[in-house]
C-alpha positions as CSV (number, residue, x, y, z in Angstrom):
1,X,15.7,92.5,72.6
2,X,11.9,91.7,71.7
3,X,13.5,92.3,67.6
4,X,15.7,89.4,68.5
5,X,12.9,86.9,70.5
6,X,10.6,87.5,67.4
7,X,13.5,86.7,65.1
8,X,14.1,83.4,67.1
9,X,10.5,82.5,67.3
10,X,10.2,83.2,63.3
11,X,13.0,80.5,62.7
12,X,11.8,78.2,65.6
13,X,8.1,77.9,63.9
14,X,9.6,77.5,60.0
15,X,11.9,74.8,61.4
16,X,8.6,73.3,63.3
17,X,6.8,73.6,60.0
18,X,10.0,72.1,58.1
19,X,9.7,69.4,60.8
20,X,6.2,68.8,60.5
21,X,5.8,68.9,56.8
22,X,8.1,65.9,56.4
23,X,6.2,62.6,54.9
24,X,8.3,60.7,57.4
25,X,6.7,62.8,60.8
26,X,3.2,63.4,59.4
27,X,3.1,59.2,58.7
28,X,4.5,58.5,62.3
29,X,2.5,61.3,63.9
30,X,-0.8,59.5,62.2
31,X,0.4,56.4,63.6
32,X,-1.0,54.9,67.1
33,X,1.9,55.4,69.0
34,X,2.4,58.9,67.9
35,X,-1.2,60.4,68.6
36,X,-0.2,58.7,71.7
37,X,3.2,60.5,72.6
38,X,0.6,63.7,71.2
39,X,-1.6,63.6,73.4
40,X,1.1,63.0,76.4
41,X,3.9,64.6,76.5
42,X,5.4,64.5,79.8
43,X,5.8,60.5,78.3
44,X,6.9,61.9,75.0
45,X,9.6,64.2,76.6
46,X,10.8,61.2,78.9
47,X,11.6,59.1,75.7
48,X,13.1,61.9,73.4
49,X,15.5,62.6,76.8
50,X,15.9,58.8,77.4
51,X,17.4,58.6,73.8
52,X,19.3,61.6,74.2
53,X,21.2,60.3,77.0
54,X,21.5,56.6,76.0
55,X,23.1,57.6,72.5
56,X,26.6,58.4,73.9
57,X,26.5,54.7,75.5
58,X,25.1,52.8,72.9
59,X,27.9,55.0,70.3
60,X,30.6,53.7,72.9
61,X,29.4,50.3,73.0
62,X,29.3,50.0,69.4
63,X,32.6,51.7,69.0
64,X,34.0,49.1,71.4
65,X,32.4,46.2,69.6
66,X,33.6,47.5,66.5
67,X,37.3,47.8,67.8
68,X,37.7,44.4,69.6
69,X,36.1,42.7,66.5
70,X,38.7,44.4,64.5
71,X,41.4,43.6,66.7
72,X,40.3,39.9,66.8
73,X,40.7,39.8,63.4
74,X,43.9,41.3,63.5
75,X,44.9,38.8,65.7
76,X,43.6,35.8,64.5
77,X,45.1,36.4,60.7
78,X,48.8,37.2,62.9
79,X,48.0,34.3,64.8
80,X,47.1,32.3,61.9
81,X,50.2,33.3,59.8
82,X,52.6,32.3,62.7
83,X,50.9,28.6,63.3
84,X,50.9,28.3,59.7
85,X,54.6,29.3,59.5
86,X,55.4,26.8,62.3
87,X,53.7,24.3,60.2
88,X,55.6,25.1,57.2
89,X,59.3,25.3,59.4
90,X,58.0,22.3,60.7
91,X,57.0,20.2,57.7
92,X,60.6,21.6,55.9
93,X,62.4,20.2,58.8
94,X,60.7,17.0,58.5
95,X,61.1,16.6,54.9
96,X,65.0,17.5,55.1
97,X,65.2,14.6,58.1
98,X,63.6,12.2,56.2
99,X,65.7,13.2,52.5
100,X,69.1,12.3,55.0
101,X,67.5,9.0,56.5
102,X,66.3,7.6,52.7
103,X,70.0,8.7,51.5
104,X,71.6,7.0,54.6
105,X,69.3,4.1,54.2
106,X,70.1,4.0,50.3
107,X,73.2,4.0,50.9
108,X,73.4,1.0,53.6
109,X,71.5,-0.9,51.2
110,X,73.7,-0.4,48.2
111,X,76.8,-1.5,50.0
112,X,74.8,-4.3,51.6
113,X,73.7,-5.6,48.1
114,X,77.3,-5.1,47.0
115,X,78.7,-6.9,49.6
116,X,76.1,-9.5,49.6
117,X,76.8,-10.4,46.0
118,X,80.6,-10.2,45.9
119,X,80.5,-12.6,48.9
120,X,78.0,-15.0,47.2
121,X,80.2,-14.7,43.7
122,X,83.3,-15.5,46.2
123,X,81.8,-18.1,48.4
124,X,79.8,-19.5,45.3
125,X,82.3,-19.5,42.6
126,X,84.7,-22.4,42.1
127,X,82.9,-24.8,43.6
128,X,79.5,-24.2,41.7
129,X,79.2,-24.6,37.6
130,X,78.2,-21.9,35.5
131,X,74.8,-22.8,33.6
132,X,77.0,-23.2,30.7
133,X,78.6,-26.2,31.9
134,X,75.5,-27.8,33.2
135,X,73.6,-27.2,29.9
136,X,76.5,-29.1,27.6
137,X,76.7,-32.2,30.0
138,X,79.9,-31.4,32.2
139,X,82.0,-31.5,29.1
140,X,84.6,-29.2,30.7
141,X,84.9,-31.5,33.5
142,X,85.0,-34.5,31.3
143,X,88.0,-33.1,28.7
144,X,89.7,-32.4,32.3
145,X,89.5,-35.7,33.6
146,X,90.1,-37.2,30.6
147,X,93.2,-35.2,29.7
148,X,94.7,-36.3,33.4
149,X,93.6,-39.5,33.0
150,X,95.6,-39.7,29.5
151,X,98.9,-39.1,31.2
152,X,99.2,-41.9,33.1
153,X,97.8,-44.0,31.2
154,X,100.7,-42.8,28.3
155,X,103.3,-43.6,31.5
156,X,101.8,-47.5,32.3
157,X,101.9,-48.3,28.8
């Protein structure tokens, strides 16, 4: 048993040396604040056992705030791609309404504007003279009056 204790003290003072040879622990232990927890160590101990036990909360905490932030995420890019998939049904639905109502609405124009102008070309027609007739001076109407008037005027004589 003493073979064994001196074995385990052999290997807890090269792992103090180890410890104690680092730049990192010879520049903190040269530091205010470690000649302090130096020369009290009841303070020291306290701290090293505060950290101890606070590490399993703090790893839970930030293994919590790690999950719901990548959850959020998550969420927002599923939520995200569903509005803008409603958007897009949306906007499709919209466009396809408003393709029918400019068709219907060509449509009712194009039969209006048919049916405006056959009427006017109806309504118009014999009683109106073509620009023709009005540029060369009502000669139509003239060689028609002229050709009735001729008749008669053959039967008097």
């Amino acid at each position: 048993m003493a073979k064994e204790m001196k074995d385990l003290q052999k290997r807890w003072h090269s792992m103090l040396e180890t410890v104690n040879s680092n730049s990192h622990v010879v520049a903190f232990m040269n530091s205010r604040l470690g000649q302090y927890l130096d020369r009290h160590p009841f303070v020291a101990l306290s701290l090293l056992v505060f950290m101890a036990v606070s590490a399993v909360p703090v790893a839970f905490f930030l293994i919590f705030a790690i999950f719901t932030s990548v959850i959020a995420c998550i969420g927002v890019i599923i939520l995200e791609g569903f509005v803008v998939s409603l958007g897009g049904v949306t906007l499709l639905c919209v466009l396809g309404g408003l393709g029918v109502v400019s068709l219907a609405v060509s449509g009712v124009l194009s039969v209006s504007y048919v049916a405006l102008t056959t009427m006017l070309k109806y309504w118009s027609g014999p009683n109106c003279q073509s620009k023709k007739e009005a540029a060369n001076g009502f000669s139509l109407l003239q060689n028609s009056s002229s050709a009735s008037v001729e008749p008669d005027a053959n039967k008097t004589e």
